[in-house]
N, C-alpha and C positions, 0 to 999 in steps of 0.2 A: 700616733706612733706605736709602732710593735714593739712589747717587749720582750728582751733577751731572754728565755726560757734555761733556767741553771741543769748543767747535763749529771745526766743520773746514768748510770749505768749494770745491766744487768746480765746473771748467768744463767742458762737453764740446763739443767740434763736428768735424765734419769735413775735412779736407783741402780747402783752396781754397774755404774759405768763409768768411776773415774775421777768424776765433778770433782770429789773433795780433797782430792792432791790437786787438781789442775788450781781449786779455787786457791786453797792454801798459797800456790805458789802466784797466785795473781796477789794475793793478801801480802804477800814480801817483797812488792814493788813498793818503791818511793813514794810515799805520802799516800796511801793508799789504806783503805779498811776493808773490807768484804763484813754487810750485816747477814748475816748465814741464816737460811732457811726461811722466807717471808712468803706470806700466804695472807691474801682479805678474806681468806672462806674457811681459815683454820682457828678455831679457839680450841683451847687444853683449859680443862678445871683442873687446874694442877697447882702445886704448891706456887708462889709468885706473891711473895710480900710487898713486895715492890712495885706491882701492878695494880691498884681497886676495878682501874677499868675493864681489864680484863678478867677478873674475876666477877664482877659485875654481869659481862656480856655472858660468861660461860655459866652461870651459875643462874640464870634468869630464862625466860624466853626473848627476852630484848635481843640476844646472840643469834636471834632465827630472821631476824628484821637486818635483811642485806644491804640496804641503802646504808641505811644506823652503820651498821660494823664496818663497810667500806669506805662512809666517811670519814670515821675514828683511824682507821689503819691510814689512809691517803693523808689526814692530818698530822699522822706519826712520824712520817717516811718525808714530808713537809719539813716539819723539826728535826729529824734526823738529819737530813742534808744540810740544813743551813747551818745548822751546829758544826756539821765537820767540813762544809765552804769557808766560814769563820775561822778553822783554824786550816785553812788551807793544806784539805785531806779530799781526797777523791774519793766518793762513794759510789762501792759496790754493791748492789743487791742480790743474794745466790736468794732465786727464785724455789719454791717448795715443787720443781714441776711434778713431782709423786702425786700429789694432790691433782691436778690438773687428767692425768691420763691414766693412774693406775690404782684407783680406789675405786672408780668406778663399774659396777657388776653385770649392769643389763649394758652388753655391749650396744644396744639402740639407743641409750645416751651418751655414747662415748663418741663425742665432735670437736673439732677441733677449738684449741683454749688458749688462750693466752692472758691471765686472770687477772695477772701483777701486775702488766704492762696495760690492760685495759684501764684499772685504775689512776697510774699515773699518767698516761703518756701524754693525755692536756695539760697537764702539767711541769712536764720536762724534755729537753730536748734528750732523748736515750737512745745510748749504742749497747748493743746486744751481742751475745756469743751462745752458742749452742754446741754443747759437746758430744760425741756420739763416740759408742765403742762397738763393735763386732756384737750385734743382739744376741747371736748364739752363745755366746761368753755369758753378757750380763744376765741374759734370762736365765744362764746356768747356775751364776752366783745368787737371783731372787730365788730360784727354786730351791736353793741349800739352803738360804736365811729364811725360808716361810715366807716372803714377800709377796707370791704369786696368787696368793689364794683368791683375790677377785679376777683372776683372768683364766679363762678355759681354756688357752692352748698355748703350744708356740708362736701359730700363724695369730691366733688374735694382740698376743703380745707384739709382734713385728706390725700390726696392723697399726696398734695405737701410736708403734716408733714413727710410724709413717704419717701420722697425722699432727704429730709433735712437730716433724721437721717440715712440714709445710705449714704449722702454723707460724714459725720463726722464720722462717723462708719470705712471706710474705711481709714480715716485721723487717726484712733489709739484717737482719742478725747473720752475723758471719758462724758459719758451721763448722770445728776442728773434729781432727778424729784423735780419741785417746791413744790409739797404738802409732801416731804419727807425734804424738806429743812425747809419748816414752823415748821414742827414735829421736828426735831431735826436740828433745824440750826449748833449749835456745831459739831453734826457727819458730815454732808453732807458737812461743810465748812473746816472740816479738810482735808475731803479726795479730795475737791476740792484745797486747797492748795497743800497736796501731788503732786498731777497731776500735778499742774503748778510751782512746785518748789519756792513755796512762805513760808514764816515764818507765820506760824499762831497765830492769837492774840487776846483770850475771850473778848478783849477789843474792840473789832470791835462794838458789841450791843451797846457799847455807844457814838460810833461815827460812825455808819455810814448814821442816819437824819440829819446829818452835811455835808454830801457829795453832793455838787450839780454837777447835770449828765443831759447830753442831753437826751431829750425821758425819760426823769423822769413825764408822764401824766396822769400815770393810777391812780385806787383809793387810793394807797398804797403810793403815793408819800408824805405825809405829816407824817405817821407813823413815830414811834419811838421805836416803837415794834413789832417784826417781829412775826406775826399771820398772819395762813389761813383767807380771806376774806372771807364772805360768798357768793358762787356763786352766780353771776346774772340767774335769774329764768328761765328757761326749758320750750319753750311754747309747745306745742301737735304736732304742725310740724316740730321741731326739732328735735323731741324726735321720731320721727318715720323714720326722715333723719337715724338718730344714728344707728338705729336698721336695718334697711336697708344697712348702708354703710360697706362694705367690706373693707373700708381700716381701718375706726374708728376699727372694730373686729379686724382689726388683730392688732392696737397700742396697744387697749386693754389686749389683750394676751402677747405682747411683753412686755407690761411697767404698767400688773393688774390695770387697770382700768375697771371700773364697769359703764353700763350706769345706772345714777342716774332715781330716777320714776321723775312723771310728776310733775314740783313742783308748 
């Protein structure tokens, strides 16, 4: 006989695109958690009293032995769920996708990834969501925050966006776009509950600038009000990157975005 596989559910998006109000307000549904920012290929030797094992892995070479670290992380996220099934909580996992697409330097290993979901997914039955915001925006927000510095251009930026969204595409994960979520947060957050078999709850708007979340940095982190921010401004070289890039065109076509003029 098969067994029933306990459902996990996960978010992925990238840097300066929105993720952490979207997740927030996923975190303010009914019985629900969001564990923020999970990665098998991320150790920090950072302060963590509370960890030996991962002070152990980051502090050693045993942290370079990927089998090792990916079964410690899959055995965590094991515990983690049955802990919050027991008290009848639905777990979320916001996936580290940064890790995934936009650390890496020699664009000739930059393929498509799905690193948290490769971990668990014999393990759980999992519904996926993938957020996406207008790349000319976000990439304008990495380039303000310094985030950009492993990636040589716009077009190579939109290139990894494109390899993100086919690697979730394939995963059956449902795609929202952040500036459709600003516009009707209501719609986009019912049918992102649908997806992830979550109880939906108008009551999220007033709780989730209550939610404190790791990678809560961008402008939006103090809101209490879920509005489109006004884009960070468009200089003359970026705006001819856009026009130029082949991949930007095609997310455009795929998910109607429009290159904005020169602001």
């Amino acid at each position: 006989m098969t067994s029933i596989k306990p459902l996990i559910r996960t978010i992925h998006h990238l840097s300066c695109s929105g993720g952490s109000v979207i997740s927030k307000c996923i975190a303010s549904m009914p019985n629900t958690i969001v564990i923020s920012e999970v990665h098998p290929d991320q150790l920090r030797n950072d302060f963590n009293p509370y960890d030996p094992i991962q002070l152990l892995l980051a502090q050693t070479n045993l942290g370079e032995n990927s089998e090792l670290r990916r079964q410690i992380f899959l055995k965590r996220i094991i515990d983690s769920e049955q802990i919050l099934r027991n008290n009848n909580i639905n777990t979320v996992l916001r996936d580290h996708t940064h890790s995934d697409y936009l650390i890496e330097t020699n664009t000739d290993e930059i393929v498509i990834k799905t690193s948290l979901i490769d971990v668990i997914c014999e393990h759980f039955e999992l519904r996926s969501v993938v957020s996406l915001r207008n790349p000319l925006h976000s990439y304008a927000s990495l380039v303000h925050n310094n985030w950009n510095t492993s990636i040589r251009s716009f077009d190579d930026y939109c290139n990894r966006v494109l390899l993100m969204l086919q690697a979730y595409q394939a995963k059956d994960a449902l795609i929202i776009k952040y500036e459709d979520f600003c516009k009707q947060p209501d719609l986009t957050l019912r049918k992102t509950c649908e997806k992830l078999k979550i109880t939906f709850s108008d009551e999220y708007s007033d709780k989730f600038h209550k939610i404190h979340m790791t990678g809560d940095s961008g402008r939006a982190s103090g809101i209490n009000k879920i509005t489109e921010l006004a884009p960070r401004a468009i200089d003359e070289s970026l705006f001819k990157e856009a026009i130029d890039s082949e991949s930007f065109n095609e997310i455009s076509k795929l998910y109607s975005y429009d290159v904005p003029l020169i602001i």
